[in-house]
C-alpha positions in Angstrom: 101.0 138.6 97.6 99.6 135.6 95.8 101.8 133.1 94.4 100.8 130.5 91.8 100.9 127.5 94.3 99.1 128.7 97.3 100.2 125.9 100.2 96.5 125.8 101.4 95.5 124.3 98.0 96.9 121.3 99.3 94.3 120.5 102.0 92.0 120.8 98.8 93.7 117.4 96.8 90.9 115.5 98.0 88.6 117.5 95.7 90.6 116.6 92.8 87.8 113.6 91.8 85.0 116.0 91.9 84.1 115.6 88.4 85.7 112.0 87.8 85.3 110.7 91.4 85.9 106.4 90.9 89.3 107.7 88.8 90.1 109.7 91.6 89.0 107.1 94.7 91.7 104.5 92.7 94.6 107.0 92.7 93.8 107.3 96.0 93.4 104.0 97.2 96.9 103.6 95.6 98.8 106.2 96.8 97.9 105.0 100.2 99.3 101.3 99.3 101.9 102.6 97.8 102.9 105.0 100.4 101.2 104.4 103.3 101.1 100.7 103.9 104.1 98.4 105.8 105.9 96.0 103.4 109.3 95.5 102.1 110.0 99.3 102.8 108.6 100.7 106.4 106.3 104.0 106.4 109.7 105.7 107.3 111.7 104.9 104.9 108.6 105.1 101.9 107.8 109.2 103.5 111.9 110.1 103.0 111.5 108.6 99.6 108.6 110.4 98.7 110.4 113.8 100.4 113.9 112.9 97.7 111.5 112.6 94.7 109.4 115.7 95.9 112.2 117.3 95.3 113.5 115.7 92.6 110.3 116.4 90.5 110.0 119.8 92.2 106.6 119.4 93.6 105.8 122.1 96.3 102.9 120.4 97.3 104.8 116.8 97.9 107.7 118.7 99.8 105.1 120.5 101.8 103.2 117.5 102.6 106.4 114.8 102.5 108.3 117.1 105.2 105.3 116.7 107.5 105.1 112.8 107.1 108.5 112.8 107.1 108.4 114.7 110.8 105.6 112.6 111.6 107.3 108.8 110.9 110.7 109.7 112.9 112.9 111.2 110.5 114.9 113.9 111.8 115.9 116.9 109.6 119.5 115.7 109.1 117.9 112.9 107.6 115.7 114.3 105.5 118.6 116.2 104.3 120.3 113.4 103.3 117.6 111.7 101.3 117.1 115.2 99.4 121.2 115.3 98.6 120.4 111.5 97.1 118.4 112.2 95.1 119.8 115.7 93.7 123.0 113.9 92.8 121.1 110.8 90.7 119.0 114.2 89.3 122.7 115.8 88.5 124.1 112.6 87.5 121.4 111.7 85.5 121.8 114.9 83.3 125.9 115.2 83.2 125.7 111.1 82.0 123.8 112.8 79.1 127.3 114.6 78.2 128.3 111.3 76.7 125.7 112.2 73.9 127.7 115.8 73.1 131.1 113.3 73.2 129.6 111.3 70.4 128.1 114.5 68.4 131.6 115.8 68.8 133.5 112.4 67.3 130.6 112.5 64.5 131.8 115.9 63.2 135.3 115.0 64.0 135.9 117.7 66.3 
């Protein structure tokens, strides 16, 4: 059965520049800085970030390819777990918080 987002597509994201290639080689070059490279953050901790907002943003691609890097860079899978619960709860929290907007539709209407 073929499903819209076939996992092998992802070995094919390198061919994303094919018809704009120096747009493409600049995402590239910084994804990899921004994900890849030591600084303030450690490889580690950048891959479980990347796994939270994966799922966050519901990306099968980036959960496919996060879980590995996550694997890859030490994290366990009780980890991993973790930083997917994080950032589920700011995703939840972020839409209840917009209750406050029905609270002051109902106070507008007096109800």
């Amino acid at each position: 059965m073929s499903h819209y987002y076939e996992s092998n597509d992802l070995k094919r994201f390198g061919q994303i520049g094919k018809h704009q290639k120096e747009l493409a080689d600049k995402f590239f070059d910084w994804y990899g800085a921004a994900t890849n490279t030591e600084s303030a953050l450690t490889k580690r901790e950048k891959q479980l970030i990347g796994l939270a907002v994966a799922h966050a943003i519901q990306c099968p691609y980036c959960i496919d390819a996060f879980t590995q890097s996550c694997l890859e860079t030490g994290s366990d899978p009780t980890q991993m777990t973790e930083a997917i619960h994080v950032a589920s709860a700011v995703r939840g929290g972020a839409s209840l918080v917009h209750g406050v907007q029905f609270l002051n539709s109902l106070e507008k209407v007096g109800a």
